[in-house]
C-alpha positions in Angstrom: -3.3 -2.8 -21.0 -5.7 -1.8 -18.4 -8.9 -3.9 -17.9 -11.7 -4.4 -20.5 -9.3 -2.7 -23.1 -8.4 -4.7 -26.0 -6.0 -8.0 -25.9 -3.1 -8.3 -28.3 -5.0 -11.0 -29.9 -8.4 -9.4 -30.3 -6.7 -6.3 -32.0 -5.2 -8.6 -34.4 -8.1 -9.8 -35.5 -9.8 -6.5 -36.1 -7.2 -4.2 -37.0 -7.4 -5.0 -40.8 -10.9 -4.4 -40.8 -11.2 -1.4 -39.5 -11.0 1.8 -42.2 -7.6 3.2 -43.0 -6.1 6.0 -41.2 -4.4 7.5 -44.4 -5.5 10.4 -46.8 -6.2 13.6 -47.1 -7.2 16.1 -44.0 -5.7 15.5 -40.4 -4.2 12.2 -39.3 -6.7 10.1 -37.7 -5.7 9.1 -33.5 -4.9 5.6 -33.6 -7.8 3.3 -33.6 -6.8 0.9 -30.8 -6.8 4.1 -28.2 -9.8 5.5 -29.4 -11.6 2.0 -29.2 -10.3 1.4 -25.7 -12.0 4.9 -24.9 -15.4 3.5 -26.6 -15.0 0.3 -24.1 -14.7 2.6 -21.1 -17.2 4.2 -21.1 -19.7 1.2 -22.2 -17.7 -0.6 -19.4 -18.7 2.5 -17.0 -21.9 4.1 -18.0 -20.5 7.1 -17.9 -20.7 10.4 -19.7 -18.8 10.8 -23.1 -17.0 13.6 -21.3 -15.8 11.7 -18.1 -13.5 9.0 -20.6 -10.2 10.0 -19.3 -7.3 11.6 -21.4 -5.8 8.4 -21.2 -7.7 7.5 -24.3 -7.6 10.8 -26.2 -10.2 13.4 -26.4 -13.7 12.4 -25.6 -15.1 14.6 -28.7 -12.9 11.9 -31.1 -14.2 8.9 -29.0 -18.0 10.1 -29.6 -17.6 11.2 -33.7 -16.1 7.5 -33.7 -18.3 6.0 -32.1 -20.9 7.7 -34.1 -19.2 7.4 -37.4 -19.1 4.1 -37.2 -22.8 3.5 -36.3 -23.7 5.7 -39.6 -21.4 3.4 -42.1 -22.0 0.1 -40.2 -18.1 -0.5 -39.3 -19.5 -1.8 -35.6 -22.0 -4.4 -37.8 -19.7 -5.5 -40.3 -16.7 -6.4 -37.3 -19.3 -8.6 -35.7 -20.6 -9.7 -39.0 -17.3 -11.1 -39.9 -16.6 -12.4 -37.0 -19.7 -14.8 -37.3 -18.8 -15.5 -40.9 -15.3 -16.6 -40.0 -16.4 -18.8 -37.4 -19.1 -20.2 -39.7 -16.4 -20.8 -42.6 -14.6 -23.4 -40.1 -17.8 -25.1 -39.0 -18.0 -23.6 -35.3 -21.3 -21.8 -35.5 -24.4 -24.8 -34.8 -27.7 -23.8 -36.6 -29.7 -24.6 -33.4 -30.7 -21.2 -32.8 -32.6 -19.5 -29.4 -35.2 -16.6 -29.0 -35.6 -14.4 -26.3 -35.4 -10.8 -24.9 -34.4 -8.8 -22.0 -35.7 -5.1 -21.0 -33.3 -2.6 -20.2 -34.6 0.6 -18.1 -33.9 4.0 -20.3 -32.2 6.3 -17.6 -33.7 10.3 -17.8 -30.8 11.0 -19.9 -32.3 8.9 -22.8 -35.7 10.7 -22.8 -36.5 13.7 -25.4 -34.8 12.9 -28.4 -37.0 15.3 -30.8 -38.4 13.0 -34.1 -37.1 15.5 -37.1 -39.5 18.2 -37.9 -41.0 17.9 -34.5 -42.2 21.5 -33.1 -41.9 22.4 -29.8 -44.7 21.8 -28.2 -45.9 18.9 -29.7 -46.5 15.0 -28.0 -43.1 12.8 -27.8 -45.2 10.1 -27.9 -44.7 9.2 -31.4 -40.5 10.2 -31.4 -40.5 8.0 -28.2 -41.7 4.8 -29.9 -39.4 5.9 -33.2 -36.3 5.6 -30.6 -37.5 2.1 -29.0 -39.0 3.7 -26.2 -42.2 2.6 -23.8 -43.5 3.4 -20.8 -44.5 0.5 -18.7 -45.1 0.5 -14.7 -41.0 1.0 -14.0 -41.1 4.3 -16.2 -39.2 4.2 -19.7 -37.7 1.1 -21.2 -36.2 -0.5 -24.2 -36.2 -4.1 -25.3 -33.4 -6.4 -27.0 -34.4 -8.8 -28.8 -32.0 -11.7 -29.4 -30.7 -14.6 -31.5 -27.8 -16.7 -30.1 -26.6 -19.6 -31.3 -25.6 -23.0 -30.0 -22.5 -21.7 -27.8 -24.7 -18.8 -26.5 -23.1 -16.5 -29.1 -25.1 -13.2 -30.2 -26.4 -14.0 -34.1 -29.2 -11.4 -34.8 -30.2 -8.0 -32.7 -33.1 -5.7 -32.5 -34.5 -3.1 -30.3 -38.6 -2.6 -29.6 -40.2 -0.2 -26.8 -40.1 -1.9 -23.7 -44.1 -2.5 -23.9 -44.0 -4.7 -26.9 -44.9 -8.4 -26.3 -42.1 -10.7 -27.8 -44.3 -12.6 -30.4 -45.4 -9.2 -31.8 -41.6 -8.5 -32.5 -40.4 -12.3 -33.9 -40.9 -11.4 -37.8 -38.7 -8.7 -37.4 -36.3 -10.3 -35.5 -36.2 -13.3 -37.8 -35.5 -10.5 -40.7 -32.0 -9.8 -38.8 -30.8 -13.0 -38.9 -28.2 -12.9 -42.0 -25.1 -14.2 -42.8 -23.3 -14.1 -45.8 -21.2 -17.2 -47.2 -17.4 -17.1 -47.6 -18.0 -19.3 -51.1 -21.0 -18.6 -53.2 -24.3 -18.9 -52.6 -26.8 -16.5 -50.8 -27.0 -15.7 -47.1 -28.0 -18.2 -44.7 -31.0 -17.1 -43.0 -32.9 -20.1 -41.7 -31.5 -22.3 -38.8 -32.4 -25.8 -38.6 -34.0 -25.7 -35.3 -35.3 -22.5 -33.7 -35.3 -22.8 -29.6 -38.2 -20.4 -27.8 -40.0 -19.8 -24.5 -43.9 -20.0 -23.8 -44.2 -16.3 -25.6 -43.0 -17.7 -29.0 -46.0 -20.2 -28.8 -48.7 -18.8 -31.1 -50.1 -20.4 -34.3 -48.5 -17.5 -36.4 -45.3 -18.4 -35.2 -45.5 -21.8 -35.5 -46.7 -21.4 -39.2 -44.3 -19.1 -40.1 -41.2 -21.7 -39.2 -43.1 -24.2 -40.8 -42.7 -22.4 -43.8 -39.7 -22.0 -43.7 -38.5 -25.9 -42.8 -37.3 -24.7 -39.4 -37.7 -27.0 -36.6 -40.0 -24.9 -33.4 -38.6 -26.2 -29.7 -41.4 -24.1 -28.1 -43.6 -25.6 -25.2 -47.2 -24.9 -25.8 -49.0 -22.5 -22.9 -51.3 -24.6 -20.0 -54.1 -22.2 -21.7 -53.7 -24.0 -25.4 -53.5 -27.8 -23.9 -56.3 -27.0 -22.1 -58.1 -25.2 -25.1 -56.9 -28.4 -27.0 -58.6 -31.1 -24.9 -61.3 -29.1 -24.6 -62.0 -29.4 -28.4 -61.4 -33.7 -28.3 -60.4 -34.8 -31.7 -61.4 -31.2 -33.2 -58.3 -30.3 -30.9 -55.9 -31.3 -33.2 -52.8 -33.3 -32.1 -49.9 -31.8 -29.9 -46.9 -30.2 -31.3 -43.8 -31.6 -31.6 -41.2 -30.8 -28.5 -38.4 -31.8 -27.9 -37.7 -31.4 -24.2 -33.8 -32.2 -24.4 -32.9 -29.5 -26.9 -35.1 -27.0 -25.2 -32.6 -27.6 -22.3 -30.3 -25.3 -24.4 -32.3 -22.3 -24.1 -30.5 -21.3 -21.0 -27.6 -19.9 -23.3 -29.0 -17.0 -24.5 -30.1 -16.2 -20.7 -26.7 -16.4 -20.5 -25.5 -14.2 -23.1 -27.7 -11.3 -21.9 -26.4 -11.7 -18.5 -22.6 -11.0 -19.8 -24.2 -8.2 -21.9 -25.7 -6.7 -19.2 -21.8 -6.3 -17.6 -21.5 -3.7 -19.6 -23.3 -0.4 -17.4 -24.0 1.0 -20.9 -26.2 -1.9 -21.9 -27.7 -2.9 -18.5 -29.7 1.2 -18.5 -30.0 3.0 -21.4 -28.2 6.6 -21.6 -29.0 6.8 -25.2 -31.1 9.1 -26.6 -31.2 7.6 -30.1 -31.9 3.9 -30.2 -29.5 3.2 -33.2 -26.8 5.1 -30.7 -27.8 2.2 -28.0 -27.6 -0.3 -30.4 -24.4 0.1 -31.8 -23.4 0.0 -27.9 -24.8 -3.6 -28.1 -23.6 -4.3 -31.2 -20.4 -3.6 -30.0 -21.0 -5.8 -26.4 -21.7 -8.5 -29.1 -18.4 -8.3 -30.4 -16.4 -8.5 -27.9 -18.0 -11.6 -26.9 -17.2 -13.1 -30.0 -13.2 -12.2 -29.7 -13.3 -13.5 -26.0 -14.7 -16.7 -27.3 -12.2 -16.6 -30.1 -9.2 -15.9 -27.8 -10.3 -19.0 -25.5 -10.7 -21.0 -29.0 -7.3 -20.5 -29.7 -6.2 -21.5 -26.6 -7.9 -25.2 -26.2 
């Protein structure tokens, strides 16, 4: 086992998960060697045809990798692996906000929107594939739920040019997982942690609604707006400076993300391509935290 391919224990834990290898056609290359491939060249940033022969042809690494972005396989391993961990009472509904901004490398520029003539502005396929311009050229933003152990909950992808309060709803919609038992999907935490950008009176409502507890410090521009008004001002929100202390973790988590070359700059020309490379970062985060689980 060469490094960043997968342990002994993490392919235990996937193996059954993954679809079979049977039926009719051409027998599939083993799973485990294609996978490794994947992981190279997400470890590497480099071109699908630079993964060494090591791991089989590049051409069956790639129609994995794609085929499993198309029928969700990537989701639904890290999807279970959050469920499982929920079943046993490890995942802590104090949830974090934030996001990072990757810069899109030239290679991830020109992917055509369908029934796009030559000739016509990219500007509209460019924001379809979670691209925006901003003063360091191209760029793509992750947006991203972790919870209490600075685990990866919810993803999603904007241009790089979208402010993070725009994007929250949206974000908020990822957040799903399903119950081992009955019952429907839990999608609310009990206490939501966010930075300054998350303080808006939209946001704040929308918890509200939802009975989730906001940790979000309000901007020097609204306490100042607020004692400017006197008792019109209303009173100041609740914070609760000791939990906010947590919000570090999901700094964290985008920092061992961004270990991967693959997620740090964007060579993806389609942006559910780059998220399924994420997706896939995500998971292997959560089979490195189970392998040290098993080992306490």
């Amino acid at each position: 086992m060469r490094r960043g391919e997968l342990t002994d224990k993490a392919w235990q834990r996937i193996e059954s998960l993954l679809p079979a290898t049977g039926g009719k056609g051409r027998p599939w290359r083993d799973h485990r060697q294609v996978i490794d491939g994947i992981l190279w060249r997400l470890r590497t940033g480099a071109p699908w045809r630079d993964i060494p022969e090591r791991y089989g042809p590049w051409q069956t690494c790639y129609e994995r990798f794609k085929r499993w972005d198309q029928d969700g396989t990537w989701a639904r391993l890290l999807e279970e692996m959050q469920v499982k961990d929920d079943s046993v009472g490890r995942v802590e509904w104090t949830f974090s906000i934030d996001s990072t901004i990757s810069r899109a490398h030239q290679h991830a520029a020109g992917a055509r929107k369908r029934g796009t003539t030559a000739g016509r502005s990219m500007r509209s396929s460019r924001k379809d594939q979670a691209l925006g311009r901003s003063r360091g050229g191209l760029t793509t933003k992750l947006h991203l739920i972790t919870e209490a152990r600075g685990l990866p909950m919810a993803l999603h992808l904007t241009a790089g040019n979208v402010v993070d309060y725009s994007a929250f709803e949206a974000v908020m919609a990822k957040l799903r997982l399903p119950r081992v038992g009955p019952g429907r999907p839990r999608t609310r935490p009990d206490r939501l942690i966010g930075d300054k950008g998350y303080s808006s009176r939209k946001i704040r409502a929308y918890l509200r609604s939802r009975g989730i507890r906001a940790v979000i410090p309000e901007r020097r521009d609204q306490i100042a707006n607020r004692k400017r008004k006197g008792s019109r001002g209303g009173r100041p929100h609740a914070f609760d400076a000791e939990v906010y202390k947590q919000r570090n973790l999901v700094e964290c988590c985008f920092g061992k993300l961004k270990q991967w070359r693959a997620i740090a700059t964007r060579f993806d020309k389609l942006a559910s391509r780059y998220l399924a490379g994420v997706t896939i970062g995500c998971l292997m985060l959560w089979l490195r935290n189970a392998e040290l689980s098993d080992t306490l």
